[in-house]
C-alpha positions as semicolon CSV with decimal commas, in nm:
position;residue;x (nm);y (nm);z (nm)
1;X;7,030;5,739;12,691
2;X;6,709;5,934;12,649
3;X;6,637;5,959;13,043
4;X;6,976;6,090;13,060
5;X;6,944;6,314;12,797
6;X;6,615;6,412;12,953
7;X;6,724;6,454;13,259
8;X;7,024;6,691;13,213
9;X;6,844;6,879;12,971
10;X;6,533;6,914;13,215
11;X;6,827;7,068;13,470
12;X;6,965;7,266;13,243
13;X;6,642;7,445;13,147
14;X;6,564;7,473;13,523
15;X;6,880;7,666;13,597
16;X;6,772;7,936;13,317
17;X;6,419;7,950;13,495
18;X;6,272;7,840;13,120
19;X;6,413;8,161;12,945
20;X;6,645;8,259;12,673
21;X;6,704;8,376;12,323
22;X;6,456;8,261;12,008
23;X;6,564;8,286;11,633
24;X;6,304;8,579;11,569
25;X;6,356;8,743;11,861
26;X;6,651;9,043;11,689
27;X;6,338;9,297;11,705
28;X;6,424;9,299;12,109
29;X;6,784;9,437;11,990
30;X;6,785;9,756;12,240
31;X;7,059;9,892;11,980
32;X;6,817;9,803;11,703
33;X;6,500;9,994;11,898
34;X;6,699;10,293;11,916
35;X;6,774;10,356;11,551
36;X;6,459;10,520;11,294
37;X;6,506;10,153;11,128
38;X;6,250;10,031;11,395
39;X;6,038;10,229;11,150
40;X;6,098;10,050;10,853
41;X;5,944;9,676;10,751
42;X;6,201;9,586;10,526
43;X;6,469;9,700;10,774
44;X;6,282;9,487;11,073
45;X;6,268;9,195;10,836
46;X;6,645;9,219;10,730
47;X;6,759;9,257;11,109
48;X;6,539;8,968;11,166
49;X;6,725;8,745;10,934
50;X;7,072;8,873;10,957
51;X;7,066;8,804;11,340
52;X;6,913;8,446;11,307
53;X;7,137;8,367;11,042
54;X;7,448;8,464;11,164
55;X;7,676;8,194;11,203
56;X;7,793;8,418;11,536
57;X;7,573;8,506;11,753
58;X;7,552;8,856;11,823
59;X;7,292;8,896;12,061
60;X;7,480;9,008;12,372
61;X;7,640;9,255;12,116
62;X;7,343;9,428;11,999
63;X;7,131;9,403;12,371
64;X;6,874;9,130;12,323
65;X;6,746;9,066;12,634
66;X;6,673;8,673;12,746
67;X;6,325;8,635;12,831
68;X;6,047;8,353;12,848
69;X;5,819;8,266;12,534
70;X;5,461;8,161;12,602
71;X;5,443;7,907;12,337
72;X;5,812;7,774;12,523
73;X;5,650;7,747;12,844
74;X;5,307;7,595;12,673
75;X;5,588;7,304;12,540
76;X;5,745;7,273;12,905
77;X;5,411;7,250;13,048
78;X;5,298;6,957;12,775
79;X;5,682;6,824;12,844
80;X;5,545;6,858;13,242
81;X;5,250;6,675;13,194
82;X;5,354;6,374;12,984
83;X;5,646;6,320;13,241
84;X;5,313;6,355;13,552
85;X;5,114;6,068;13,339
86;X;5,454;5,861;13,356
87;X;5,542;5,862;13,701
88;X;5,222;5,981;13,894
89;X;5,442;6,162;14,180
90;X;5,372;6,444;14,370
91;X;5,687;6,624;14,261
92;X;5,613;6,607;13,887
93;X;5,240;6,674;13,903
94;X;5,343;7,037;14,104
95;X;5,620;7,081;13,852
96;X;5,314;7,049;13,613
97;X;5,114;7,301;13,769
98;X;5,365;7,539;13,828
99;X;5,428;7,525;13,469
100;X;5,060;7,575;13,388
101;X;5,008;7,874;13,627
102;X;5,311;7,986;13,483
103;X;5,164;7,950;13,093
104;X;4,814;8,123;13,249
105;X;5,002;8,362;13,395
106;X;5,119;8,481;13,065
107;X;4,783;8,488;12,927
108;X;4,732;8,893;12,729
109;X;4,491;9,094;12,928
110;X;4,356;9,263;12,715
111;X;3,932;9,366;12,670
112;X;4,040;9,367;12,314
113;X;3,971;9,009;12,285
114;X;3,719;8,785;12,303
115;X;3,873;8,489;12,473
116;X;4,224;8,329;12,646
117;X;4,506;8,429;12,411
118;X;4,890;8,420;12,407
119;X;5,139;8,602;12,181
120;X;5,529;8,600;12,136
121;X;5,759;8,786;12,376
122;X;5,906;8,991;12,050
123;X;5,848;9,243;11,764
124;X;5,780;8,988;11,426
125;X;5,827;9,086;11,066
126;X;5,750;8,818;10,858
127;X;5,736;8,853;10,494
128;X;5,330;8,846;10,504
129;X;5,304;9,110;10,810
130;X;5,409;9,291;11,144
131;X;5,327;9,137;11,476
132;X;5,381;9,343;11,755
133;X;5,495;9,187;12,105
134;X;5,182;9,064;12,285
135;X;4,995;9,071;11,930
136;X;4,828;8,752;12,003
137;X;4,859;8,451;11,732
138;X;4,715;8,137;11,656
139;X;5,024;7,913;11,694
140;X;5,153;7,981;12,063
141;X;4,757;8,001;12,119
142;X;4,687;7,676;12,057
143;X;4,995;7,510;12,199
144;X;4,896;7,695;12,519
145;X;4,537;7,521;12,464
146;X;4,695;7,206;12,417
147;X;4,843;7,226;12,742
148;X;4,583;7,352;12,952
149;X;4,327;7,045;12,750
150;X;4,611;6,835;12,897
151;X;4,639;6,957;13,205
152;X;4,261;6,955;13,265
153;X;4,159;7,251;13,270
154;X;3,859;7,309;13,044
155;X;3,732;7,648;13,161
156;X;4,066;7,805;13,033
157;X;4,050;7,591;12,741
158;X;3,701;7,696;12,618
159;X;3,783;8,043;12,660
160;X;4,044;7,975;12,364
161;X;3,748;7,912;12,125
162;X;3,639;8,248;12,159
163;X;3,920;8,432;12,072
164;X;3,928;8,160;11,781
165;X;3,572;8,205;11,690
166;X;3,525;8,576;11,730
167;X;3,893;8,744;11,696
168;X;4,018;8,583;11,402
169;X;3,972;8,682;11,066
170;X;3,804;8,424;10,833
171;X;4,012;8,452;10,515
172;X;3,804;8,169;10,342
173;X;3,472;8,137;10,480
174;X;3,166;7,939;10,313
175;X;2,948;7,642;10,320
176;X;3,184;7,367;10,302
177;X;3,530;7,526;10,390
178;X;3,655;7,771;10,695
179;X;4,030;7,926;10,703
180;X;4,152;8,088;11,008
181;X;4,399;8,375;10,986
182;X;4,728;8,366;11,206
183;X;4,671;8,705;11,418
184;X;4,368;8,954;11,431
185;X;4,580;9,192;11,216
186;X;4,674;8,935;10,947
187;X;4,456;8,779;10,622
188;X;4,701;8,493;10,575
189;X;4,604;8,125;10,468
190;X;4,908;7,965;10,676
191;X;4,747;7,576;10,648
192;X;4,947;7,436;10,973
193;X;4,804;7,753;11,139
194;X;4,434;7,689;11,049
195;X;4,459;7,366;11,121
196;X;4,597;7,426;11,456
197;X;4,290;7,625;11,538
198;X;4,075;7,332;11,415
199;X;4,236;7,105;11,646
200;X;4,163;7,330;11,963
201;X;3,800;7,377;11,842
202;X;3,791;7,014;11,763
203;X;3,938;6,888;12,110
204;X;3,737;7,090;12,320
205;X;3,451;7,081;12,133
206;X;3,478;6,651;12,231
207;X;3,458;6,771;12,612
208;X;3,201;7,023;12,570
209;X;2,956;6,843;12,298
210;X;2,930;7,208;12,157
211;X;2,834;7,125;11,768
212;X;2,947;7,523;11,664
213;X;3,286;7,393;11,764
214;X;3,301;7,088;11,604
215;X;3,141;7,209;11,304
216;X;3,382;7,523;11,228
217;X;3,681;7,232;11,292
218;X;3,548;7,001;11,058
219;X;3,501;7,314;10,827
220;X;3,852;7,439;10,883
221;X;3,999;7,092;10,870
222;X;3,844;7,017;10,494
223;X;3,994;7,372;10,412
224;X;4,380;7,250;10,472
225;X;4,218;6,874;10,307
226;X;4,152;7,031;10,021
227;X;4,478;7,193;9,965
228;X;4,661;6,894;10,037
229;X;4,886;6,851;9,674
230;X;4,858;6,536;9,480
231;X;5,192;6,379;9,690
232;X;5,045;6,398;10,006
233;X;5,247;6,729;10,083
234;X;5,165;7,061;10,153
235;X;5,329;7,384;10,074
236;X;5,339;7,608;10,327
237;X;5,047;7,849;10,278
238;X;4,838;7,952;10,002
239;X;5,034;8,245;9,855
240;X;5,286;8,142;9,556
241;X;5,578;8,318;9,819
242;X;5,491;8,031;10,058
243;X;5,534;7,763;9,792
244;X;5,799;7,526;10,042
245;X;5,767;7,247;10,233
246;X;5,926;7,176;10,491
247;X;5,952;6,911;10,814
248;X;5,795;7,075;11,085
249;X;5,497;7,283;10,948
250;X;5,431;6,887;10,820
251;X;5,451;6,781;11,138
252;X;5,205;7,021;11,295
253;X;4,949;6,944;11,033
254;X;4,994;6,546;11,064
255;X;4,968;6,633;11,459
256;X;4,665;6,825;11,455
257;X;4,504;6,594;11,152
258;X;4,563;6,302;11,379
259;X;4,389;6,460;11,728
260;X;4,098;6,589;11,484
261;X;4,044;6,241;11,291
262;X;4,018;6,083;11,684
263;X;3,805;6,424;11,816
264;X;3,551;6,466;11,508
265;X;3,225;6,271;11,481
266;X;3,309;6,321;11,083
267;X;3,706;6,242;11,164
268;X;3,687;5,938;10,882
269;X;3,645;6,233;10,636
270;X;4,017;6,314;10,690
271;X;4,157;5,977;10,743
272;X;4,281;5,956;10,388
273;X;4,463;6,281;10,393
274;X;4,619;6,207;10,715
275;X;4,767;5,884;10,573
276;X;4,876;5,982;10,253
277;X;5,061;6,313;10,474
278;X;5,201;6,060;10,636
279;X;5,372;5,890;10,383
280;X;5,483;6,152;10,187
281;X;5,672;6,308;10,529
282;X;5,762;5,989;10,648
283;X;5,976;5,864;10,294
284;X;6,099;6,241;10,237
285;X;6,239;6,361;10,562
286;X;6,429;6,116;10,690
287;X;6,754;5,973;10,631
288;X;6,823;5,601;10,697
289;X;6,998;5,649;11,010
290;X;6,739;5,915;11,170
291;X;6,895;6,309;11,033
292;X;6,596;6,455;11,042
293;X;6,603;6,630;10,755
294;X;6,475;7,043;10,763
295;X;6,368;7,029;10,382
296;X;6,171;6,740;10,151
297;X;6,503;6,758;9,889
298;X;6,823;6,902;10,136
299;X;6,915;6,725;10,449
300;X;7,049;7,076;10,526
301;X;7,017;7,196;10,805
302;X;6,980;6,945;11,079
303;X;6,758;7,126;11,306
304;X;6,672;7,069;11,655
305;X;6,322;7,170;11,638
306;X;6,253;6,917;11,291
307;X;6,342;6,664;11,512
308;X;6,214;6,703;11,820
309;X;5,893;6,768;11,672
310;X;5,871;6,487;11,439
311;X;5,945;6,284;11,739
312;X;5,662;6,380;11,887
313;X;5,388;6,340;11,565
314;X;5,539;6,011;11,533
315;X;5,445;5,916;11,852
316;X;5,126;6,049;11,787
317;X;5,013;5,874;11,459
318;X;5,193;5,553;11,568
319;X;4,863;5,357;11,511
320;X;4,941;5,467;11,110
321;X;5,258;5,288;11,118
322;X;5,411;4,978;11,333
323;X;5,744;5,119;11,253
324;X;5,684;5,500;11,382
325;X;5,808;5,474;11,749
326;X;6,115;5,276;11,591
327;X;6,185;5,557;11,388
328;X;6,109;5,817;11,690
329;X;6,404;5,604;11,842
330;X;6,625;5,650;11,587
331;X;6,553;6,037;11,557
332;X;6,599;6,055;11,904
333;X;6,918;5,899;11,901
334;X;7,088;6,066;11,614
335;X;6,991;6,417;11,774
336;X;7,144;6,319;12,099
337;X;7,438;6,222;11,935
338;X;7,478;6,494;11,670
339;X;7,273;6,811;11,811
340;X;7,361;6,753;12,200
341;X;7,635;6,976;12,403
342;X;7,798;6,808;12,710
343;X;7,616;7,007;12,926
344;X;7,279;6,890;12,845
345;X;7,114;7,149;12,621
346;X;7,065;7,121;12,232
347;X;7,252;7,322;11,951
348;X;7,024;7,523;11,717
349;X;7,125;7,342;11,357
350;X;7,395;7,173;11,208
351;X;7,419;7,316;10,886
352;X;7,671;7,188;10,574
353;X;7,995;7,339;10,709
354;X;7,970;7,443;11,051
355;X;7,742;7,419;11,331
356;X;7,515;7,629;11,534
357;X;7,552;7,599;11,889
358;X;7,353;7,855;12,009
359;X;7,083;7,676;12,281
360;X;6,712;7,864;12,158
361;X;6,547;7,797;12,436
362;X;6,188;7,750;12,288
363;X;6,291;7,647;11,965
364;X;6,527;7,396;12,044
365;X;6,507;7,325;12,449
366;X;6,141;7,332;12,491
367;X;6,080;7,130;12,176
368;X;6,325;6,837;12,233
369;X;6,219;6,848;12,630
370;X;5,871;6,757;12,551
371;X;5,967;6,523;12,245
372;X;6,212;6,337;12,514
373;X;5,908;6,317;12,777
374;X;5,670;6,197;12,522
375;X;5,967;5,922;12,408
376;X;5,968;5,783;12,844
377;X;5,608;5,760;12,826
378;X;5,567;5,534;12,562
379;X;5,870;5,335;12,653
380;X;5,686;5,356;13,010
């Protein structure tokens, strides 16, 4: 079933050459660019959310262009590379680099910057600030790193650090404690976004032995530690607005904790936090027979992107926990069965009464096409 589902879905992505429509991407709306509301933040961040959560999708309507997302094609790339490591053929190790080259190709060129840095393909409002397209962030930055650390290729990976060392803003800098921002424009304290930048400093800083890397991970890492609540949960970010938790920012920081704890010459430091995550995500977001549920207290909605990436960070802390791949199974399984068209690609959510079809290509495609790869290596 999952080499089926892997397949087809693998196919599917192929014949849309990796591109397509994003939740957040309503900002590309030609109608929307046209109007004096492309002026306004609160308009931008009300067209953001009326578009993604319209039960109808009204894209072609309103002239949002399909296009590829770097932090998409960082996921096919990781999805590439896993599937290279199973079967060692020549086809899937140049479907890897083509992927790669692709993901370098999309690299910002810009003498603004410091270092190697990627950025979304849209306009972003959130409710903390305005990203521009090609304003480069932390999150499809270090999913790009994570690929190219993957797929060997340290030169492009170390070039990351800079734009993490030198181009982000410290929000929280001191002694004992380091908090990266989540774009040079921004002073947030997004914890799964810190930590994100921890793990790239921490990884590369193992290949390099470069101590200013590992030390401003370990610093960063005890940041997001420290603000770990008394559950083992995390909200969000540090602002009372961001008070939520929810599945897959968990999942990034359990990911990233996990790759930092194995990285870090002071990794045991984190061990405890990492564990007691664990468990807290682990007995809160899961239903018995594998919904992945989007929120700690409402299995609404299913989402596509929960699951696919708790597949993948319980494949990665499956040394925490005998019973994690069974439970990646199960995930797996009830996504196929629940989230999966007919023709191979994966609806958006399934929410209480009705069900969102619409196949995001980096949200949902790229996500569950790397959590299936990762899923055929282990069973491999």
């Amino acid at each position: 079933m999952f080499q089926t589902a892997y397949d087809e879905l693998l196919a599917w992505c192929r014949a849309h050459d990796f591109a397509g429509h994003d939740p957040f991407d309503a900002l590309n709306s030609r109608l929307f660019q046209a109007t004096p509301l492309a002026q306004s933040r609160n308009a931008r961040f009300i067209w953001t959310q009326l578009i993604k959560r319209s039960p109808v999708d009204v894209r072609g309507l309103t002239r949002v262009p399909v296009d590829r997302n770097a932090k998409g094609i960082a996921l096919f790339a990781l999805a590439a590379i896993s599937d290279y490591r199973r079967l060692r053929t020549q086809e899937s190790e140049i479907q890897a680099r083509v992927l790669l080259d692709a993901l370098l190709s999309m690299k910002l060129n810009s003498y603004s910057y410091s270092g190697a840095a990627w950025g979304y393909n849209f306009d972003w409002q959130s409710r903390n600030f305005f990203a521009a397209r090609g304003t480069p962030t932390i999150v499809p930055t270090a999913f790009a790193a994570r690929a190219l650390i993957e797929g060997d290729l340290q030169d492009e990976a170390r070039s990351v650090c800079e734009f993490i060392l030198r181009d982000l803003p410290r929000v929280v800098d001191n002694k004992t404690e380091l908090c990266f921002s989540y774009a040079p424009n921004s002073d947030t304290r997004i914890f799964n976004a810190s930590l994100l930048a921890a793990e790239v400093l921490s990884c590369v800083g193992k290949l390099t032995g470069e101590g200013e890397l590992l030390e401003s991970a370990e610093r960063a890492t005890r940041y997001v530690v420290n603000n770990q609540r008394a559950d083992g949960s995390w909200f969000y970010g540090a602002e009372p607005k961001q008070a939520w938790i929810d599945s897959f920012h968990t999942a990034y920081i359990l990911f990233s904790l996990q790759r930092i704890v194995t990285a870090s010459p002071r990794g045991s430091e984190f061990q405890p936090a990492l564990e007691g995550g664990y468990q807290f995500w682990k007995h809160n977001f899961f239903l018995a027979e594998g919904w992945p549920k989007y929120y700690h207290d409402d299995p609404y909605p299913a989402d596509a992107h929960a699951a696919a990436s708790a597949i993948v960070t319980l494949l990665e802390c499956r040394k925490l926990d005998h019973d994690a791949v069974q439970l990646a199974q199960k995930v797996a399984s009830w996504t196929i069965q629940h989230l999966r068209d007919r023709r191979g690609f994966f609806y958006y959510q399934r929410r209480r009464f009705y069900t969102v079809r619409k196949p995001y290509m980096r949200w949902s495609q790229a996500w569950m096409l790397y959590a299936l790869s990762r899923l055929l290596e282990e069973q491999h």
